[in-house]
Residue frames as qw, qx, qy, qz and C-alpha x, y, z in Angstrom:
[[0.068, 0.070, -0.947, 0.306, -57.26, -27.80, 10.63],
 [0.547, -0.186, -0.611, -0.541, -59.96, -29.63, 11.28],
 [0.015, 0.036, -0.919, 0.391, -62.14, -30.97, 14.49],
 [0.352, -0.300, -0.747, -0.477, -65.52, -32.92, 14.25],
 [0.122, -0.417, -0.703, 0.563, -66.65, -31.76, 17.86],
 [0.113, -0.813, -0.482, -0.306, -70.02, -29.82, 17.81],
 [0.120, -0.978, -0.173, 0.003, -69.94, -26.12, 19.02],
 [0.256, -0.865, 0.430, -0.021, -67.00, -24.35, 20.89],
 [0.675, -0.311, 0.658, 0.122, -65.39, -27.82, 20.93],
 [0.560, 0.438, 0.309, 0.632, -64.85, -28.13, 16.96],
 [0.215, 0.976, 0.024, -0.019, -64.02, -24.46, 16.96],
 [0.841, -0.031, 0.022, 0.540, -60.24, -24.33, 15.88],
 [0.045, -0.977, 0.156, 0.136, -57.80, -21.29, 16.79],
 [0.888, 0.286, -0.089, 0.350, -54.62, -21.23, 15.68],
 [0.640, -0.698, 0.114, 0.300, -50.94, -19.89, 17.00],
 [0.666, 0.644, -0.285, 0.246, -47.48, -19.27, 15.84],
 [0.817, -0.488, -0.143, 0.271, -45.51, -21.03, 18.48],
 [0.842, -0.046, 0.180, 0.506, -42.01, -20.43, 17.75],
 [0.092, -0.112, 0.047, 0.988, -41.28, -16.33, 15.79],
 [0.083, 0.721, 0.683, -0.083, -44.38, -14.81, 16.40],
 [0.018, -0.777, 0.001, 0.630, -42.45, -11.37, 15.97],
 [0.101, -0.220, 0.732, 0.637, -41.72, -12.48, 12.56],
 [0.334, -0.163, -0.800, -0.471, -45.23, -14.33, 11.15],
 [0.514, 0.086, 0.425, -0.740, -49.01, -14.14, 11.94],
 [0.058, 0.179, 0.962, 0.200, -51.42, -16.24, 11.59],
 [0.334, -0.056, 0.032, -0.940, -54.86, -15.39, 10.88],
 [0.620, 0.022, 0.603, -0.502, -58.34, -17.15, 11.81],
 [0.894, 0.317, -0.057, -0.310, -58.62, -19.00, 8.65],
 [0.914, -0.138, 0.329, 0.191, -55.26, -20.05, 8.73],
 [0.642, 0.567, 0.066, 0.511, -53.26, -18.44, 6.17],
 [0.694, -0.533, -0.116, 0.470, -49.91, -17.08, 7.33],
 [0.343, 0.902, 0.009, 0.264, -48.19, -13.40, 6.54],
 [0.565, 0.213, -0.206, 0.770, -44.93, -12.02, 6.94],
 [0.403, -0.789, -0.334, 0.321, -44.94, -9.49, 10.36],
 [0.096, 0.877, -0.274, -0.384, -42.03, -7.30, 8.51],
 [0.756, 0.596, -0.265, -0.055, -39.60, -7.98, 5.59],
 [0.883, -0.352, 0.261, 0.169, -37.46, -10.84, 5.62],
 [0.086, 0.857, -0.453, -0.229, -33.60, -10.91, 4.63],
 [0.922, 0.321, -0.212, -0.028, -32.32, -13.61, 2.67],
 [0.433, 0.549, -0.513, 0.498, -28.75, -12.68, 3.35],
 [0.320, -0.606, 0.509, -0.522, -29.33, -12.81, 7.10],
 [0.361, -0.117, 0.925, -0.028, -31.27, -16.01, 7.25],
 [0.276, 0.209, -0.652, -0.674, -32.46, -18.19, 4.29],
 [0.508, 0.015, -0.849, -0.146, -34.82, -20.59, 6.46],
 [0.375, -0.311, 0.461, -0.742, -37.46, -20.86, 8.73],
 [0.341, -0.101, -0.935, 0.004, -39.21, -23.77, 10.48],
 [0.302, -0.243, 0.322, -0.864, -42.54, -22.36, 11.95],
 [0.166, -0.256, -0.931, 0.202, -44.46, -24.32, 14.43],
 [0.264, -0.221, -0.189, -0.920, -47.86, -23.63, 14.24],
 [0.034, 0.171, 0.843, -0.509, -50.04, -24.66, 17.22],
 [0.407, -0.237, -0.444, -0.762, -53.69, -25.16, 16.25],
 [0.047, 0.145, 0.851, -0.502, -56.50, -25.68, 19.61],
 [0.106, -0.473, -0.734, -0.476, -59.96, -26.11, 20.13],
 [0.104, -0.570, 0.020, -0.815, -62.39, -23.99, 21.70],
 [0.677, -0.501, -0.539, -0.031, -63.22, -26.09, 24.81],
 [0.305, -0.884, 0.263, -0.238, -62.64, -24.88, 28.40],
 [0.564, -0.468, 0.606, 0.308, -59.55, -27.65, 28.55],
 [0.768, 0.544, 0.078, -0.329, -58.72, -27.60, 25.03],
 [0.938, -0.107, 0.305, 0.125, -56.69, -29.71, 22.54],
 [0.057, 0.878, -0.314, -0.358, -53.98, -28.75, 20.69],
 [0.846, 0.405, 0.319, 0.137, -52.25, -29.91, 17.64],
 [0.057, -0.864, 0.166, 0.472, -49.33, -28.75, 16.01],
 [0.809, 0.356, 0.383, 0.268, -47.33, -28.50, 12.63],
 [0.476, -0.435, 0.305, 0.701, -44.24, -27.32, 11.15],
 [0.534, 0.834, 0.132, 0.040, -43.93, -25.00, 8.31],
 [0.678, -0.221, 0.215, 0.668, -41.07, -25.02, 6.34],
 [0.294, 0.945, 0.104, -0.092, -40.70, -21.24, 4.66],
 [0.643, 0.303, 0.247, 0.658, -37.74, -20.49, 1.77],
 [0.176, 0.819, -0.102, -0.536, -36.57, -17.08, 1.55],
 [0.745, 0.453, 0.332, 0.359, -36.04, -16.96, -1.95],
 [0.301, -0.366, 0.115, 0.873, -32.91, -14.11, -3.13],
 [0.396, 0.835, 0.328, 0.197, -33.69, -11.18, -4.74],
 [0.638, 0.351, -0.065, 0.682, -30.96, -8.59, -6.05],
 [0.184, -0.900, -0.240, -0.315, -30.81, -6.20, -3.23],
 [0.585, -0.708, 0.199, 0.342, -27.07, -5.57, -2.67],
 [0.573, 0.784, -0.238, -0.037, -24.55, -3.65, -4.20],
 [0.752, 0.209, -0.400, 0.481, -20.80, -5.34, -4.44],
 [0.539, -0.836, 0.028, 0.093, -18.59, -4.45, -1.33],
 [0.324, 0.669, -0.561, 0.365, -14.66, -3.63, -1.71],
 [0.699, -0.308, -0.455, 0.458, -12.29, -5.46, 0.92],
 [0.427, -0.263, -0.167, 0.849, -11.43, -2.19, 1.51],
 [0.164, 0.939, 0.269, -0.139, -13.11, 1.28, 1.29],
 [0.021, -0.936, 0.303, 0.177, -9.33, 2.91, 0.83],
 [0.943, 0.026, 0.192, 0.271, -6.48, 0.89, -0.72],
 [0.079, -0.970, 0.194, 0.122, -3.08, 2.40, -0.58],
 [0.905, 0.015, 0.273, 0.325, -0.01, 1.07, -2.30],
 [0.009, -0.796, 0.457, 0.396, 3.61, 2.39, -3.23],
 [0.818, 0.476, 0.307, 0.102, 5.19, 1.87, -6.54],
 [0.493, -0.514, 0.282, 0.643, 8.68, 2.16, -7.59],
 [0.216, 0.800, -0.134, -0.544, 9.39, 4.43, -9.95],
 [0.160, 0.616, -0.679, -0.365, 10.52, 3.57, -13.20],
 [0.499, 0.155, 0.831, -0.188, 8.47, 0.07, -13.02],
 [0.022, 0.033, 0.815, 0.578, 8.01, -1.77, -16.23],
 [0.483, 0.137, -0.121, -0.857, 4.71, -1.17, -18.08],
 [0.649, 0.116, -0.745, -0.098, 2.52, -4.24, -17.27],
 [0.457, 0.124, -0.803, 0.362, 3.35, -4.45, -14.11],
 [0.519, -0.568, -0.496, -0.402, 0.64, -5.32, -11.37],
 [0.011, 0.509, -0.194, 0.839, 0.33, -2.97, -8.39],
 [0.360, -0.067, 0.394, -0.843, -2.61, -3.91, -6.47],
 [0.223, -0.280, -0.918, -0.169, -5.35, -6.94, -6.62],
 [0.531, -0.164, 0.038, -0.830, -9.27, -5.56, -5.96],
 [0.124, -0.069, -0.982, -0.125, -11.64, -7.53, -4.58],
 [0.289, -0.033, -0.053, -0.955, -15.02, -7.46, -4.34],
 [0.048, 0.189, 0.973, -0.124, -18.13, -9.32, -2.75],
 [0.458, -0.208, -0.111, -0.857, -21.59, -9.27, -3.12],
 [0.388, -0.131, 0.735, -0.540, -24.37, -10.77, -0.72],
 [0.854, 0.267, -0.102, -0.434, -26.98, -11.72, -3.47],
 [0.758, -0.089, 0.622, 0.177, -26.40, -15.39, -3.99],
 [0.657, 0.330, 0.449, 0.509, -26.18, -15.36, -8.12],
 [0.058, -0.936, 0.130, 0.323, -23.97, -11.99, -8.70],
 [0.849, 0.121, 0.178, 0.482, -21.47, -11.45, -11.51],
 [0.257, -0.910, -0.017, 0.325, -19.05, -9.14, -10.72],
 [0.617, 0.467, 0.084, 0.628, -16.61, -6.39, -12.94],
 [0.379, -0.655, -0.102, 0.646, -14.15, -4.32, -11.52],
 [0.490, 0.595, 0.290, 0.566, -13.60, -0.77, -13.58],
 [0.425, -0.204, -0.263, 0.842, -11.98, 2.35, -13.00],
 [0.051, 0.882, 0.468, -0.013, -14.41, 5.32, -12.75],
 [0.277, -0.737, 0.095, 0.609, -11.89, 8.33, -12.34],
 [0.827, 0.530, 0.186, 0.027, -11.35, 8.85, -15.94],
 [0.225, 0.904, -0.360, 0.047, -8.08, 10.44, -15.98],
 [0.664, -0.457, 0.567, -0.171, -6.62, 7.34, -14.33],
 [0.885, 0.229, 0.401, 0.056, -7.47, 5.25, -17.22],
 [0.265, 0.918, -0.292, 0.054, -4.74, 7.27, -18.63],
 [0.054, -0.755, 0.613, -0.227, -2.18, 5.61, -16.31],
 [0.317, -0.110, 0.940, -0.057, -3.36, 2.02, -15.12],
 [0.572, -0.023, -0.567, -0.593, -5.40, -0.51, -16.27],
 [0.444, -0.152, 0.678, -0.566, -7.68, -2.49, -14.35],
 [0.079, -0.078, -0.979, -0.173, -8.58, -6.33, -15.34],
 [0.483, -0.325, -0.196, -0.789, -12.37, -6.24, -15.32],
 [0.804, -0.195, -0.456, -0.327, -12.60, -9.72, -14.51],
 [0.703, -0.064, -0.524, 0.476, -9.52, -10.41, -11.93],
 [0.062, -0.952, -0.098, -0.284, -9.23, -6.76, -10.58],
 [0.722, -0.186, 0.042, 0.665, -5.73, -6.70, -11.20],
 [0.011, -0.957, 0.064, 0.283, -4.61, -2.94, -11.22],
 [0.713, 0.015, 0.290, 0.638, -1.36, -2.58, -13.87],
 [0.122, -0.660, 0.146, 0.727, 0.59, 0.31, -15.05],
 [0.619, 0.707, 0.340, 0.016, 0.02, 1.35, -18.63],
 [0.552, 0.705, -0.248, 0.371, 3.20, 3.70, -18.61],
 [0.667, -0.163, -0.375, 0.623, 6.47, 3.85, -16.79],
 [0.118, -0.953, -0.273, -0.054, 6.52, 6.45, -14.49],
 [0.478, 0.457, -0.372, 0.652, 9.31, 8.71, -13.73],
 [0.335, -0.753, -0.403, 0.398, 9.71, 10.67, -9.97],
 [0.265, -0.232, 0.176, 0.919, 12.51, 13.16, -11.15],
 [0.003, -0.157, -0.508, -0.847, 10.25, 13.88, -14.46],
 [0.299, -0.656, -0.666, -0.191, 6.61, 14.18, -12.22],
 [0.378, -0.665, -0.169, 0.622, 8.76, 16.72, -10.12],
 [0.182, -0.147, 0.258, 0.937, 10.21, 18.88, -12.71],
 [0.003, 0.319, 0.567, 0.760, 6.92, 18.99, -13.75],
 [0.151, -0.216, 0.473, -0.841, 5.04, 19.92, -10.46],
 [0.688, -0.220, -0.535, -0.438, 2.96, 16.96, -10.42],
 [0.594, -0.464, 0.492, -0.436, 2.29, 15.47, -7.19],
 [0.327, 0.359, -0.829, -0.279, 3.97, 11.95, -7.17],
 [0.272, 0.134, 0.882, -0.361, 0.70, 10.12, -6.17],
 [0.399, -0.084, -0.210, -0.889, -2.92, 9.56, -7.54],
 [0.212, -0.058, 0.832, -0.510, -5.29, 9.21, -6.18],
 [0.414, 0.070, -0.365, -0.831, -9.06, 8.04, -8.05],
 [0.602, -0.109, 0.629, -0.480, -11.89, 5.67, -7.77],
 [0.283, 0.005, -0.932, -0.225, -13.08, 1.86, -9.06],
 [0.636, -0.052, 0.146, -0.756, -16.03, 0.34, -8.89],
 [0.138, 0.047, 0.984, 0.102, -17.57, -3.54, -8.68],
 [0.607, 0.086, -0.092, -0.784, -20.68, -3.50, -10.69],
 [0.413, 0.138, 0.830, -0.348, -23.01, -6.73, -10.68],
 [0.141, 0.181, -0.624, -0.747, -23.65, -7.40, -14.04],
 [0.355, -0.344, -0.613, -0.616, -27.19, -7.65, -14.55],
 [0.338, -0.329, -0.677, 0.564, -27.85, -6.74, -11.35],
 [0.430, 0.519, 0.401, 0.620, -29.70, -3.83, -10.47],
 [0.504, -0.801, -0.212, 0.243, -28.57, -2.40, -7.73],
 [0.165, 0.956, -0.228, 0.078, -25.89, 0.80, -7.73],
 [0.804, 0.369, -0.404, 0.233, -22.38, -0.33, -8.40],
 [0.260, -0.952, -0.157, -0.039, -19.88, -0.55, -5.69],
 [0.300, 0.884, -0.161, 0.321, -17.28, 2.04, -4.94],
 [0.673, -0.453, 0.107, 0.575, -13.43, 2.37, -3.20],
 [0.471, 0.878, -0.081, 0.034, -11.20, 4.42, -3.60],
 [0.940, 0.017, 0.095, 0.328, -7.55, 3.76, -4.97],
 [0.013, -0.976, 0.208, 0.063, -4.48, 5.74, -4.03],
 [0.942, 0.009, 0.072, 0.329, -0.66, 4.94, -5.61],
 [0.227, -0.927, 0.181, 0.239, 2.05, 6.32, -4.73],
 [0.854, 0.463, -0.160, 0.177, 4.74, 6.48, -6.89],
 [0.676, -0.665, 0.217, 0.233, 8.23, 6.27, -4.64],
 [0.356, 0.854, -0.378, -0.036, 11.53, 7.68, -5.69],
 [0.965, 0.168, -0.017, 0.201, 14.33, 4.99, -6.80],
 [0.381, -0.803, 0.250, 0.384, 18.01, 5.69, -6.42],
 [0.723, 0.653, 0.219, 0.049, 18.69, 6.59, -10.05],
 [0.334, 0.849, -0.276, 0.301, 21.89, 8.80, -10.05],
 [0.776, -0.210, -0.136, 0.579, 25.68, 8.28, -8.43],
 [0.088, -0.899, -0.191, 0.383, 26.90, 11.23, -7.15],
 [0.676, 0.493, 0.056, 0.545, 28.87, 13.26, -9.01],
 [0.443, -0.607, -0.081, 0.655, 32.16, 15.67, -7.59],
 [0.136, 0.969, 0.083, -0.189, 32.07, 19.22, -8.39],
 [0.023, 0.875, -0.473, -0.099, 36.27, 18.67, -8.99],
 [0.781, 0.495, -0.374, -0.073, 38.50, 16.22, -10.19],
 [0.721, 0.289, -0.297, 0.555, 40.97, 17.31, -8.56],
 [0.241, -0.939, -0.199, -0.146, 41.17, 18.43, -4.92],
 [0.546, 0.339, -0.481, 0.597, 44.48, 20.09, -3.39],
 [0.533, -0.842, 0.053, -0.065, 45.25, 21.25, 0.53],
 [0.704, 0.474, -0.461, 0.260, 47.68, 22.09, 2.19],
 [0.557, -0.775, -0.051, -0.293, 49.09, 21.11, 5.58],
 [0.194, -0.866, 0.357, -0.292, 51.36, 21.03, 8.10],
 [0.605, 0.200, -0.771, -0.009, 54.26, 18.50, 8.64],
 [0.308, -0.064, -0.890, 0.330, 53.08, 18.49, 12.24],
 [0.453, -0.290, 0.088, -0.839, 49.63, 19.38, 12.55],
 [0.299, -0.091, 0.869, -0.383, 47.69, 17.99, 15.23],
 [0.120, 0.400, 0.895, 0.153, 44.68, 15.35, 14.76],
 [0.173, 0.739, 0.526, -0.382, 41.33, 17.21, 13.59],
 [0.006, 0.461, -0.200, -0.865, 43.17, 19.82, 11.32],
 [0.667, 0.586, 0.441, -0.130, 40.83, 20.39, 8.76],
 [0.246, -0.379, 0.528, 0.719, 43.07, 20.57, 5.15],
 [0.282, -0.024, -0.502, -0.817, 40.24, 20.67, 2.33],
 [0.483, 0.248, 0.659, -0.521, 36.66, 20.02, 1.37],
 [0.004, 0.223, 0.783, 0.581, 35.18, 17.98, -0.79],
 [0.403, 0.426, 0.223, -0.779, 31.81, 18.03, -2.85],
 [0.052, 0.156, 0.925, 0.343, 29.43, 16.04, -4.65],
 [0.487, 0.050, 0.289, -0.823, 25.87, 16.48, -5.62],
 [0.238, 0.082, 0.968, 0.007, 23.41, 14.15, -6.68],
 [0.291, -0.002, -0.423, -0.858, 20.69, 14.49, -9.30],
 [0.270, -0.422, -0.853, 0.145, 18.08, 12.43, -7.15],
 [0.152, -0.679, -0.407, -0.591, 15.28, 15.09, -6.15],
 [0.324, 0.362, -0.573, 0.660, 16.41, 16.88, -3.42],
 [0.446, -0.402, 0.286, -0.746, 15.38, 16.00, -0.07],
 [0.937, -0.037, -0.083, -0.338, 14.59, 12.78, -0.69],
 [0.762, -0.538, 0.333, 0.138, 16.87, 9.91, 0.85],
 [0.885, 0.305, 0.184, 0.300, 18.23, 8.60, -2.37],
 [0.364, 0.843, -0.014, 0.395, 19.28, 12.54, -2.87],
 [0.461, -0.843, 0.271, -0.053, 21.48, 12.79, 0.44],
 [0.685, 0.485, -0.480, 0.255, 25.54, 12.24, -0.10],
 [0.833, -0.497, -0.017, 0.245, 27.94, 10.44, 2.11],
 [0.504, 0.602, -0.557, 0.271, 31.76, 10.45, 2.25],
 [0.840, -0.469, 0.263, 0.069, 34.12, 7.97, 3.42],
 [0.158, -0.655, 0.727, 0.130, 37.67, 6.99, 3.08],
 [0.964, 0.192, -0.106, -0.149, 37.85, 3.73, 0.80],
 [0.559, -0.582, 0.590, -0.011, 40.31, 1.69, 3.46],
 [0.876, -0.108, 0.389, 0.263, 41.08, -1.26, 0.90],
 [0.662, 0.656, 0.064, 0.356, 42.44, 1.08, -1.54],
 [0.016, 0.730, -0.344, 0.590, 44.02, 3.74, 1.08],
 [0.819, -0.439, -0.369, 0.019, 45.28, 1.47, 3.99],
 [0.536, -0.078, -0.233, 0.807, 48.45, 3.35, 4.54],
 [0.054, 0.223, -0.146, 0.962, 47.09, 7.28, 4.13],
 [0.536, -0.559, -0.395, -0.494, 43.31, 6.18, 5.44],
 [0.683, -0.415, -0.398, 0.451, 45.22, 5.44, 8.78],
 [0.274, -0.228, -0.183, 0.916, 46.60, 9.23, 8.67],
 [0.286, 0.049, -0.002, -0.957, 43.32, 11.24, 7.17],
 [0.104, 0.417, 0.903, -0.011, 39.94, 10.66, 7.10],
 [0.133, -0.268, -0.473, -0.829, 36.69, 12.32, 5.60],
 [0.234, 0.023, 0.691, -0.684, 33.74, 13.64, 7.52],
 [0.270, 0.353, 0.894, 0.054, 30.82, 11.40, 6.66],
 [0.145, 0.803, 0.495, -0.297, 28.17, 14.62, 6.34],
 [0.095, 0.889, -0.164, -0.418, 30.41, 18.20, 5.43],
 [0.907, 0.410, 0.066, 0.065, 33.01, 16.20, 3.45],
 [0.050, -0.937, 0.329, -0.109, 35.88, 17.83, 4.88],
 [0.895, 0.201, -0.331, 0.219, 38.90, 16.04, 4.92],
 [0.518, -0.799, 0.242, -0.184, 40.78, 16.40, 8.38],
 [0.293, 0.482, -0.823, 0.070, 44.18, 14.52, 9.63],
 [0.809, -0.334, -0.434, -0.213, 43.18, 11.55, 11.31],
 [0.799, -0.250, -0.252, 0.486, 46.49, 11.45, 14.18],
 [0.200, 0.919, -0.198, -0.276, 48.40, 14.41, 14.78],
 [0.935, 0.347, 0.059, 0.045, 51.13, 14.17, 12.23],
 [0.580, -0.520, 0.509, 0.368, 55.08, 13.41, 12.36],
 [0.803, 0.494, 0.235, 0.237, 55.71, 13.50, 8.47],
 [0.475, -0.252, 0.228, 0.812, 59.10, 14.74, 7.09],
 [0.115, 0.632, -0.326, -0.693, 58.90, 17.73, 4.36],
 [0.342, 0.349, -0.649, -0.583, 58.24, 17.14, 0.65],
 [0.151, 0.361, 0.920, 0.034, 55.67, 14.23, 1.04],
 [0.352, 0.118, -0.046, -0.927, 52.73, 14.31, -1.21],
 [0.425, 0.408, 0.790, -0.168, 49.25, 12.18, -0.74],
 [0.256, 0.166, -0.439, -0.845, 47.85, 11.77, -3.33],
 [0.406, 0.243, 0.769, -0.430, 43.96, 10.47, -3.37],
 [0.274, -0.059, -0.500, -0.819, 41.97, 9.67, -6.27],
 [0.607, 0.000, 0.319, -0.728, 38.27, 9.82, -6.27],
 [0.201, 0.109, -0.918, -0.325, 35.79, 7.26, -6.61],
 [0.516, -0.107, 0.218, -0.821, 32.34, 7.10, -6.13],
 [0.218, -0.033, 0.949, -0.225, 30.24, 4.16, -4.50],
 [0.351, -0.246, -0.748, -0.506, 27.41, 2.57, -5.71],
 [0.311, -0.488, -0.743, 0.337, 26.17, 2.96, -2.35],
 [0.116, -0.928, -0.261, -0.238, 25.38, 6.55, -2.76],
 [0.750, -0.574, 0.025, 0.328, 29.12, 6.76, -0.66],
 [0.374, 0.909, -0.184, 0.018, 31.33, 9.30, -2.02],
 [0.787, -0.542, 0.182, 0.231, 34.90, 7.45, -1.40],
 [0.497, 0.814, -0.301, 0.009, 38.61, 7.78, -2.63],
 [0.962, -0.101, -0.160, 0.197, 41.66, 5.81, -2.43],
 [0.303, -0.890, 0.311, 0.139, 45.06, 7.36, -0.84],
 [0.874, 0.236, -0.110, 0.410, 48.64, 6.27, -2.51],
 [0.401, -0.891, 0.072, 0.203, 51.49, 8.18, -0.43],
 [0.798, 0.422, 0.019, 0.429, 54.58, 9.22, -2.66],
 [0.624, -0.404, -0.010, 0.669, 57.95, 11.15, -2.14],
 [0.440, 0.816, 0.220, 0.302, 58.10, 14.46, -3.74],
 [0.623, 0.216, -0.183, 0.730, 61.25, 17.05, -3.60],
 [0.082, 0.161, -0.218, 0.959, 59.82, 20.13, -2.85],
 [0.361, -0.335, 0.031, -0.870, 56.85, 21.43, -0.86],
 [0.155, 0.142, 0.913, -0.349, 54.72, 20.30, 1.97],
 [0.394, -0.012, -0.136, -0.909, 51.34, 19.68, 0.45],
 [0.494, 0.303, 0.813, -0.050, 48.14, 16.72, -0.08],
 [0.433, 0.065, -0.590, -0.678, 46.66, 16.62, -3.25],
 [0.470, 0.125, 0.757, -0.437, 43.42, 15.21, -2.57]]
């Protein structure tokens, strides 16, 4: 700036009204950064720059500078997530997508690829560079990751790198769990159960136990048997016995008034519900008091 008074009075000082903790001015005018500025925070500055003379009331003048941060590459991708955890049924078709990555980056012109770093992983999924869709490469099993003392989870890491960027890539990490499926129907240890009870025992008598086991890895829900009484097949003897849900014991259900030489007979039949059940048919027989269960 200019001023055409003689002495003190053309002498011109200048100011930075407006972020002096940001920008200085200096006595010729020419303006410096006060510390380093952050594109990503803000991309634009309007500084008002207040220029006076040296009188003892002096004049003043001012003028806007308009200052661009311009971007430079000085961020690495972010993950939505630092941890991403997801369950997967067993036995799930090769192909089939688990999990969607995503990944931002603050630099304005960033092109981002997603890739699995854990190498032993790339063994099991694949990971879309460009979508960071996660998919299985093979079908897993639970039963066959147990028998083989494998833990039925893994756990490994991915990265978003910033092609031609050149800043360090960045990192999550990606844990799937693989969850057991109800694969097996139980199966009974006997065909063919007998007891035998009284024509007038009272309610509760216990007259056999069944048994079933299931080939579902034990402990796990899928592996835990029921038992019930299948009422639309056994509507006459399911009214006089009944089956305890847990031990499988087969008890009278009333106490019982039955003549001599009747024999129940109950075939099995197992439920798709994991529900061990059996149907009751109640016939006349000559000699002995028994159930055939």
């Amino acid at each position: 700036a200019t001023d055409p008074d003689d002495g003190v009075n053309g002498q011109v000082y200048y100011r930075i009204v407006n972020y002096p903790d940001l920008f200085v001015i200096s006595a010729n005018g020419s303006i410096y950064t006060r510390r380093p500025l952050d594109r990503e925070l803000r991309n634009h500055y309007s500084i008002v720059v207040e220029a006076s003379d040296g009188a003892v009331d002096p004049r003043k003048t001012t003028l806007t500078v308009s200052v661009q941060v311009l971007d430079i590459d000085d961020n690495s991708p972010v993950f939505s997530q630092q941890d991403y955890v997801v369950n997967v049924p067993e036995n799930s078709p090769v192909g089939t997508v688990v999990l969607k990555l995503r990944a931002v980056d603050a630099d304005l012109f960033s092109n981002i690829t997603y890739r699995i770093k854990t190498e032993s992983a790339r063994q099991l999924f694949s990971l879309n560079h460009i979508t960071g869709e996660l998919a299985l490469l093979q079908t897993l099993d639970f039963e066959s990751l147990a028998a083989m003392g494998v833990e039925a989870s893994f756990t490994f890491q991915v990265e978003a790198v910033d092609q031609g960027g050149v800043m360090p890539p960045g990192q999550a990490t990606v844990t799937v769990h693989i969850t057991d499926m109800n694969d097996f129907s139980p199966i009974f240890s006997k065909d063919l159960y007998k007891g035998l009870v009284a024509p007038n025992a009272v309610k509760g008598t216990v007259i056999t136990t069944v048994f079933a086991e299931d080939q579902d890895p034990p402990g796990t829900p899928a592996s835990f048997v029921r038992y019930r009484v299948d009422m639309e097949k056994s509507l006459y003897s399911g009214n006089i016995f009944d089956v305890e849900t847990e031990t499988g014991r087969v008890i009278t259900k009333v106490n019982l008034s039955e003549e001599p030489s009747v024999t129940f007979k109950r075939e099995m039949q197992q439920s798709r519900e994991k529900k061990v059940s059996f149907h009751q048919m109640a016939e006349h027989k000559c000699c002995g008091v028994q159930t055939a269960i």
